[in-house]
Structure formats: C-alpha cells, structure tokens
C-alpha positions as CSV (number, residue, x, y, z in Angstrom):
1,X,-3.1,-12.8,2.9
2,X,0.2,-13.9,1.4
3,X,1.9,-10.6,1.2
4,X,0.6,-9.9,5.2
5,X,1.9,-13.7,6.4
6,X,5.2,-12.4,5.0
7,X,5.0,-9.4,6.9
8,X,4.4,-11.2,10.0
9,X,7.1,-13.9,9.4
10,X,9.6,-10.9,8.8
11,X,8.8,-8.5,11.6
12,X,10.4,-8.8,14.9
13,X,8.3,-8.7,17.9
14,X,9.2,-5.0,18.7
15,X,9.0,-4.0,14.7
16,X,6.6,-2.8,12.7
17,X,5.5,-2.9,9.0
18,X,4.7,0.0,7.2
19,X,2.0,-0.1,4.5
20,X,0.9,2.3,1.7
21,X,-2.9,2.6,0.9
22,X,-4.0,4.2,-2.5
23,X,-6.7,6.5,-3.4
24,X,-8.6,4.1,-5.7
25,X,-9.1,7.0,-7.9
26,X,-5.6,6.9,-8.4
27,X,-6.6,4.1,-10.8
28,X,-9.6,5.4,-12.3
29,X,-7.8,6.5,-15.4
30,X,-4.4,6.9,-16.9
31,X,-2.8,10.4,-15.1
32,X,0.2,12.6,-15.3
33,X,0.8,15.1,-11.9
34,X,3.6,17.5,-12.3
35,X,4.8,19.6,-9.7
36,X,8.1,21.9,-10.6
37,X,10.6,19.1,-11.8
38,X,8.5,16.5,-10.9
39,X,5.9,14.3,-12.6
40,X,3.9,11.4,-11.7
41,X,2.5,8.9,-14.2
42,X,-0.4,6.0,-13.8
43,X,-0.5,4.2,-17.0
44,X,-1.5,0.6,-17.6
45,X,-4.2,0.0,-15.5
46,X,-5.8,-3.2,-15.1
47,X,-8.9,-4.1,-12.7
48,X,-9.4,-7.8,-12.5
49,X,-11.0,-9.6,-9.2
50,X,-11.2,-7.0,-6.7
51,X,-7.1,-6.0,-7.2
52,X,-5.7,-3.2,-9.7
53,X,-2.6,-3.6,-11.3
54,X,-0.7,-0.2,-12.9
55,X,2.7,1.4,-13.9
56,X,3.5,4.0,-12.4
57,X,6.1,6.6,-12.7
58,X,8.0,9.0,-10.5
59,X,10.0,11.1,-12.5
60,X,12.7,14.1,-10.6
61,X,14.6,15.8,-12.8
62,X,16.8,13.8,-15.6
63,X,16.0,10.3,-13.3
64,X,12.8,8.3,-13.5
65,X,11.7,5.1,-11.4
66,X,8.9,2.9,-12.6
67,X,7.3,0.4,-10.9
68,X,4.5,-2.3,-11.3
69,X,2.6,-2.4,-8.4
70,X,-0.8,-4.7,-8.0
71,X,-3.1,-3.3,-5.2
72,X,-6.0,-4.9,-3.1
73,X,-8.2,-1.4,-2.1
74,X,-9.6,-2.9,1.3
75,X,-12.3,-1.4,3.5
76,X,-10.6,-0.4,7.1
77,X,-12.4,-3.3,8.9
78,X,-11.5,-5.4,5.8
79,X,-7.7,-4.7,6.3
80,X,-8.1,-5.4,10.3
81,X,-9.3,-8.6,9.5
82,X,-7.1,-9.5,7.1
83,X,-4.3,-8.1,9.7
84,X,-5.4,-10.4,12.5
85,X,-5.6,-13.3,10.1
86,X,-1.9,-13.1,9.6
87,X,-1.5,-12.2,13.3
88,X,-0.9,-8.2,12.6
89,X,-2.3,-5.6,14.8
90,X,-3.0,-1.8,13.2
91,X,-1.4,0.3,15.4
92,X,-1.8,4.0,14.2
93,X,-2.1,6.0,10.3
94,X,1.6,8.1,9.8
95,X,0.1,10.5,7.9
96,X,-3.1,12.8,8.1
97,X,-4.1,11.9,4.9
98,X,-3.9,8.4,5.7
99,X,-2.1,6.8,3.3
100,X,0.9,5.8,5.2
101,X,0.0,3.3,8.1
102,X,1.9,1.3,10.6
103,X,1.1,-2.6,11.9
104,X,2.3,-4.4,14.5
105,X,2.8,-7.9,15.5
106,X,-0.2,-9.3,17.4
107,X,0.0,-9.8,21.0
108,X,-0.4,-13.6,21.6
109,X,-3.7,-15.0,22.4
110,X,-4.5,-15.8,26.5
C-alpha cells in the first residue's frame, strides 16, 4: 500500500507507472540462468508474511548489478484492489508474458 500511495503521489494525471510482476517460482530456490555472456542469479531468499525478499544478479560481460529486491506476489484481483486503494487504475500488461504492466491514475469519483 505504501509503495502504490507513492506511486500515486508521483504520477501526473496523464502518466503512468510501470510495474514488474515475478514468477513466484523465481523464488522457489537459489538459480543461476546463463544465456551467451549473460547470467542471472537468485540467491538469498527469504519468505516471511506473504512477501519474498532475494538478491539478485544480472551479470553482462565483465559488469554485474545486484539488487535487493522484497516482492508482494498478489493475485490479479488482489493487485486491482490494492491499485484502487491507492487511487491507481490497471490499464493494460506490456508484455505477453505479463510481467511488465502499466497503471494509471484513477479517474475521480462522480
């Protein structure tokens, strides 16, 4: 709820907010993905009350990013009601796998 008020508060009436959904078996066990000079690495996984937290790794070449992300895996009409709770509309998935979707502000009640 936090994280989506901010959204909202940030996000001009025309914008949009972009959000990331994980597989939740991303987080089922450490993982490494490699892919030419690529590799992907999950590591550090915690579940505690409903949210995951894990390191993860994105490695291209010689440079590597890591990141600690902490992730809330919500059922579609979870996330719209969440959404509308912080005054955020869903407005359409990006990507076919839907992973990558797009929000709106809400349109004003009346």
């Amino acid at each position: 709820k936090q994280f989506l008020d901010t959204c909202r508060w940030h996000v001009r009436r025309a914008g949009s907010v972009l959000i990331e959904k994980h597989d939740p078996a991303l987080f089922a066990a450490p993982l490494t993905r490699r892919r030419g000079d690529r590799k992907f690495v999950v590591r550090d996984i915690i579940h505690r009350d409903g949210f995951i937290s894990a390191t993860i790794e994105t490695h291209v070449g010689e440079t590597a990013w890591t990141q600690r992300i902490t992730v809330e895996n919500l059922s579609h009409s979870e996330l719209l009601r969440c959404l509308a709770s912080s005054s955020l509309a869903f407005d359409t998935y990006l990507t076919e796998d839907r992973t990558w979707l797009r929000v709106v502000r809400a349109a004003p009640a009346g």
